[in-house]
C-alpha positions as CSV (number, residue, x, y, z in Angstrom):
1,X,116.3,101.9,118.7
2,X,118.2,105.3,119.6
3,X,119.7,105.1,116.4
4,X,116.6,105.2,114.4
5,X,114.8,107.7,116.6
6,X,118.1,109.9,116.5
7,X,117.5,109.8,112.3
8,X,113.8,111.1,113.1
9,X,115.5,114.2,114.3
10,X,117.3,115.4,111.1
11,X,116.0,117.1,108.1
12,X,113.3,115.7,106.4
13,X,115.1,116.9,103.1
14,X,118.6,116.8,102.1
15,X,119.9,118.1,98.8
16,X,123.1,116.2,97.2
17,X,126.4,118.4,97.2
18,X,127.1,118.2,93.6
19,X,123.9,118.0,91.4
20,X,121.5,119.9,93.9
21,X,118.9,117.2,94.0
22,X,116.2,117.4,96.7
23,X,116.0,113.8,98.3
24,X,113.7,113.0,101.3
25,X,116.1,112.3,103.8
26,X,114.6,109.4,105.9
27,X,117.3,106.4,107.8
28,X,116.9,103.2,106.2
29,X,117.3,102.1,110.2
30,X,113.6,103.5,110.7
31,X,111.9,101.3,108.4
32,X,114.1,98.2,109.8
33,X,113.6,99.3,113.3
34,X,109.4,99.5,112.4
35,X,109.5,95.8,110.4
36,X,111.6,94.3,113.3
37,X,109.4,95.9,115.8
38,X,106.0,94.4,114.0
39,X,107.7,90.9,113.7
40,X,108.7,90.8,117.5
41,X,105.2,92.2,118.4
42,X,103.7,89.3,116.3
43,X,105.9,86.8,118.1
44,X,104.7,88.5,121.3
45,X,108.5,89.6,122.8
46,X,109.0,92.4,124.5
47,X,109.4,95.2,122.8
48,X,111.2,98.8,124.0
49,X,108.5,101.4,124.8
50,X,110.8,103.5,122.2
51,X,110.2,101.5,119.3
52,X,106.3,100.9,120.2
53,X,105.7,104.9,120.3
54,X,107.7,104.7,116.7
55,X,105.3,102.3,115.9
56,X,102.0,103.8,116.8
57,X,103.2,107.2,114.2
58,X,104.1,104.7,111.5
59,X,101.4,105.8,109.4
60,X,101.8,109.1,109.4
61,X,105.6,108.8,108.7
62,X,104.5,106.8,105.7
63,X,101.8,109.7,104.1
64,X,104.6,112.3,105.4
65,X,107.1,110.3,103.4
66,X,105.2,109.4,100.5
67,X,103.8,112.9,100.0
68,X,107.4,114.8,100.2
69,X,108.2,112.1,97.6
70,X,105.9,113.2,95.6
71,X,106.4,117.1,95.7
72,X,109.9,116.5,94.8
73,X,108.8,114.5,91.8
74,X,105.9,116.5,90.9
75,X,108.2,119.8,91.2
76,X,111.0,118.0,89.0
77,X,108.4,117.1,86.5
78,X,106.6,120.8,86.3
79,X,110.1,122.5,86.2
80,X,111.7,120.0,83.4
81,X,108.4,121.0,81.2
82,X,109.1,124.6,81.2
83,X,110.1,125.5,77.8
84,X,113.8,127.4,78.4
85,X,112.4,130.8,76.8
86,X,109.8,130.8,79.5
87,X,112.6,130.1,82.5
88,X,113.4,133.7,83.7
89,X,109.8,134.9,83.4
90,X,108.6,132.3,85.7
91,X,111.5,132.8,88.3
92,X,109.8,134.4,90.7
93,X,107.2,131.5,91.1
94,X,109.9,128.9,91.1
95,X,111.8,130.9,94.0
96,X,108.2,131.2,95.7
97,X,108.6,126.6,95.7
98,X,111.8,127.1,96.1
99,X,111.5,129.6,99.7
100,X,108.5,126.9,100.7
101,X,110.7,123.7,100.2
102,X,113.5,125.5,102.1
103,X,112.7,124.9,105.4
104,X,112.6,121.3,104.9
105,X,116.2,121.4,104.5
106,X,116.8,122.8,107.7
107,X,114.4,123.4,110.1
108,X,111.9,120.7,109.3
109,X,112.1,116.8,110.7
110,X,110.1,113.9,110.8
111,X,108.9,115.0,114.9
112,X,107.4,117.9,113.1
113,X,104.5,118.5,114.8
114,X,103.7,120.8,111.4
115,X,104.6,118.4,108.4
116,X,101.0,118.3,107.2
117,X,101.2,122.1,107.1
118,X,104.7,122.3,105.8
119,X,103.6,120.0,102.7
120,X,100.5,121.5,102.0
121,X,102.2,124.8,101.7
122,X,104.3,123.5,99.3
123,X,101.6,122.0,97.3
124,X,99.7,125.5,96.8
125,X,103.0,127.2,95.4
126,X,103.4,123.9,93.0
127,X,99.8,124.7,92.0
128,X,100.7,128.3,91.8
129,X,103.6,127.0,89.4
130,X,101.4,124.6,87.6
């Protein structure tokens, strides 16, 4: 349970070393630690408070999850479909999603208390870029 709750704490984004590729950044042990945690509830065992707090947020780590999922995808997409001549001129809007996706690199984890915030920002500079 400490495990999983520990994996909560780190950045909701990571970006891979070599290729710079956002990927949401969530512990495989999370979704374990939920699906073990609604099987032992079903068979009525006792089940740490720890892992029933986890339990009660699961659907908004699931929206949180699917949504940054989709701005990375979405923001991949928009970017790839820029025609090359029309790169630098649209720089400064890419750096805007760039500067709005930043924090979620760092500063930004799945306690959030602002992750709705922190996405919709993001979606109104992907607009922006759109």
């Amino acid at each position: 349970v400490e495990t999983a709750i520990t994996g909560l704490k780190s950045s909701s984004l990571v970006e891979h070393p070599e290729t710079n590729k956002l990927y949401v950044n969530m512990d495989p042990h999370v979704w374990e630690l939920l699906r073990e945690t609604r099987i032992m509830i079903l068979m009525e065992l006792d089940v740490p408070a720890a892992a029933k707090c986890l339990r009660i947020n699961i659907h908004t780590m699931k929206h949180n999850w699917t949504r940054l999922e989709s701005i990375l995808h979405d923001y991949d997409d928009l970017v790839r479909h820029i025609p090359k001549i029309f790169l630098r001129a649209m720089g400064p809007i890419i750096h805007r999603v760039d500067e709005a996706i930043k924090p979620g690199k760092s500063i930004m984890s799945w306690t959030s208390m602002n992750l709705d915030n922190y996405t919709q920002t993001i979606y109104d500079e992907l607009d922006n870029l759109e």
